[in-house]
C-alpha positions as CSV (number, residue, x, y, z in Angstrom):
1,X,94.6,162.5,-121.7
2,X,98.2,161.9,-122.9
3,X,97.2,161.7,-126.2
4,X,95.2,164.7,-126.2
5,X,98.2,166.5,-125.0
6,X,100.6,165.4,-127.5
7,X,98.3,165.9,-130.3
8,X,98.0,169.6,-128.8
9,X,101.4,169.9,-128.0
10,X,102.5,169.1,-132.0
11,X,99.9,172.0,-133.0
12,X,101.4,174.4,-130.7
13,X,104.6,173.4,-132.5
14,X,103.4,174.1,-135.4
15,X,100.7,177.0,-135.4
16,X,101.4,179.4,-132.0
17,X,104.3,180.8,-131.5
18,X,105.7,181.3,-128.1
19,X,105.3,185.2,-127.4
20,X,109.0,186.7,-126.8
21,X,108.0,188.4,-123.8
22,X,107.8,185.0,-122.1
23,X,111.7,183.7,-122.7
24,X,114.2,184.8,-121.0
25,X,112.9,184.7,-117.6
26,X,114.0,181.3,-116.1
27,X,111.6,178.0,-115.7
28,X,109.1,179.0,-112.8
29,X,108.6,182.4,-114.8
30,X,108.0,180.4,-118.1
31,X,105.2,177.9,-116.8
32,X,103.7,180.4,-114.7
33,X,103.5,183.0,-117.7
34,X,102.3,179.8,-120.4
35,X,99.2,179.7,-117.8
36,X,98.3,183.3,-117.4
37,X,99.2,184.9,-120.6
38,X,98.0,184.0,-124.2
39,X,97.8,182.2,-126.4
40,X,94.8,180.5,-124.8
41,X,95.8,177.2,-125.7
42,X,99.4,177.5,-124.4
43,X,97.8,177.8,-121.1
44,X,95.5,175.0,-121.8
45,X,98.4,172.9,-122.6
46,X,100.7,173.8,-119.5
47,X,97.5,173.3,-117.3
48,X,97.0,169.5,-118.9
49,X,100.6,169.2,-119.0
50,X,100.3,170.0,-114.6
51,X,97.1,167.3,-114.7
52,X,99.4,164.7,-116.2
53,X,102.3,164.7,-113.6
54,X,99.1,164.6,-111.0
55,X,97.6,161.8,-112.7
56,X,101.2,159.8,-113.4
57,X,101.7,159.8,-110.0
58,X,98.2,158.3,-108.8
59,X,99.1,155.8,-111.5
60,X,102.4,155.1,-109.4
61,X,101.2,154.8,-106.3
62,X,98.3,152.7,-107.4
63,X,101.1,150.0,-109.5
64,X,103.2,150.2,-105.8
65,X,100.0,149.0,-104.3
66,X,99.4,146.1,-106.8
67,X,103.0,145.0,-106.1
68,X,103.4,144.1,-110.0
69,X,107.0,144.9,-110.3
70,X,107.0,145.5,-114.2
71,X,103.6,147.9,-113.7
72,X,105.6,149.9,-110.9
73,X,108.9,150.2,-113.2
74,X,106.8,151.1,-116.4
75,X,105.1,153.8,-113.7
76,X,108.2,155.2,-112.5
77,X,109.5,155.3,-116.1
78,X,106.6,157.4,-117.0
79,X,106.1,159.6,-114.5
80,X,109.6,160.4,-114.8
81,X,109.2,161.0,-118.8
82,X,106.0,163.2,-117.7
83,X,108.0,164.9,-115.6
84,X,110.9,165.3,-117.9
85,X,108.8,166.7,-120.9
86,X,107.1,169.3,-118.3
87,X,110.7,170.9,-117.9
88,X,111.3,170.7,-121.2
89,X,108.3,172.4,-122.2
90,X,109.3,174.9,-119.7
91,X,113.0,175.8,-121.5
92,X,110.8,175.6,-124.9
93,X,109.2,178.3,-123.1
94,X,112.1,180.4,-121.5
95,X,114.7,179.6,-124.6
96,X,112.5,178.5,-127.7
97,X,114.8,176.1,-128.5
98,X,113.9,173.6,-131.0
99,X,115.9,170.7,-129.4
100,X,113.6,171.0,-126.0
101,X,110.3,170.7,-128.4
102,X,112.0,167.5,-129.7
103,X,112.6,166.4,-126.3
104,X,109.1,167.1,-125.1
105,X,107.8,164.9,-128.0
106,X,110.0,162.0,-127.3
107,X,109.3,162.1,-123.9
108,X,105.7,162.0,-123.9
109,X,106.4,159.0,-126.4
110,X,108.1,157.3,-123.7
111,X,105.4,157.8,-121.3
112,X,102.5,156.6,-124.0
113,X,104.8,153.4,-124.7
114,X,105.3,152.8,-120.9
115,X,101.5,153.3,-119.8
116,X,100.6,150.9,-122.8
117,X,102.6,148.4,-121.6
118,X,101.0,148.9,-118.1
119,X,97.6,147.8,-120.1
120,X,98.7,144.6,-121.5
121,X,100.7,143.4,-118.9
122,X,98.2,143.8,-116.1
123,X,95.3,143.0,-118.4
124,X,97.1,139.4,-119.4
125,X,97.8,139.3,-115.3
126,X,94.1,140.2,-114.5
127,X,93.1,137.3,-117.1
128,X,95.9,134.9,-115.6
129,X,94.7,135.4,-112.0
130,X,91.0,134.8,-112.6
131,X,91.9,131.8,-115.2
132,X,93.0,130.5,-111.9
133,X,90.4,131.0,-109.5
134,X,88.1,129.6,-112.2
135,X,90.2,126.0,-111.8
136,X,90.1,126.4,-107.8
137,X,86.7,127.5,-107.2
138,X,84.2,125.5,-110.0
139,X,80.9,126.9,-110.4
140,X,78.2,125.1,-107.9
C-alpha cells in the first residue's frame, strides 16, 4: 500500500496540477477539498494517504504487543514519517510549494525503509525462536 502511494504520489507530482482554488485556505481546508474536489486521483491519493496513518498505527500497536523493542522503534519512526508526509501533503496542497513535495517523498522513504526493517528483523526473530523450540522439543 505504501508503495502504491508513493508511486501515485510522484505522478501527481508530475502530471495533475493542484487546482488554485484549493491553496490558500489552511491544512483542514486543503485535505478536506483534495477529497471532495478533482482531480479524481488527488482524492484517491489523500484517501490512501488517511488509510496509511490507520494502517501505521495497527502496525504500532501490534510491534507494542510483540515487545520487540527495535520493531516498536522502527513502528513509531514510521508512523511518525506517515504522519509527517500527510501534513506535508496538506501545505503541498494549501501553498504548492515544491519543498513540501520533497518532503512528502522523503518521508514516505523513511517509512518504506523503517517497515522493511520491521520484515527482516522479526522474520530473522521468527526463524531464531522456532530454531529453538526445534532443539527443546525434538520430534517424537
Amino acid at each position: 500500500m505504501l508503495l502504491a502511494q508513493y508511486g501515485l504520489g510522484m505522478g501527481i507530482n508530475l502530471y495533475t496540477p493542484v487546482p488554485k482554488t484549493d491553496q490558500g485556505r489552511g491544512l483542514a481546508v486543503a485535505v478536506g477539498r483534495a477529497l471532495s474536489n478533482p482531480p479524481a486521483v488527488l482524492a484517491i491519493h489523500a484517501a490512501l494517504g488517511l488509510l496509511l496513518l490507520v494502517a501505521a498505527v495497527n502496525v504500532l500497536s501490534r510491534a507494542i504487543r510483540s515487545r520487540q523493542r527495535l520493531a516498536i522503534i522502527t513502528s513509531a519512526t514510521g508512523l511518525a514519517a506517515i504522519a509527517g508526509a500527510a501534513l506535508s501533503g496538506a501545505r503541498f496542497v494549501d501553498h504548492g510549494r515544491p519543498g513540501a513535495s520533497m518532503a512528502m517523498a522523503a518521508l514516505t522513504a523513511v517509512a518504506l525503509l523503517c517497515y522493511l526493517l520491521n520484515l527482516f528483523t522479526l522474520g530473522a526473530s521468527l526463524d531464531a525462536r522456532q530454531e529453538r523450540e526445534r532443539r527443546t522439543n525434538p520430534p517424537t
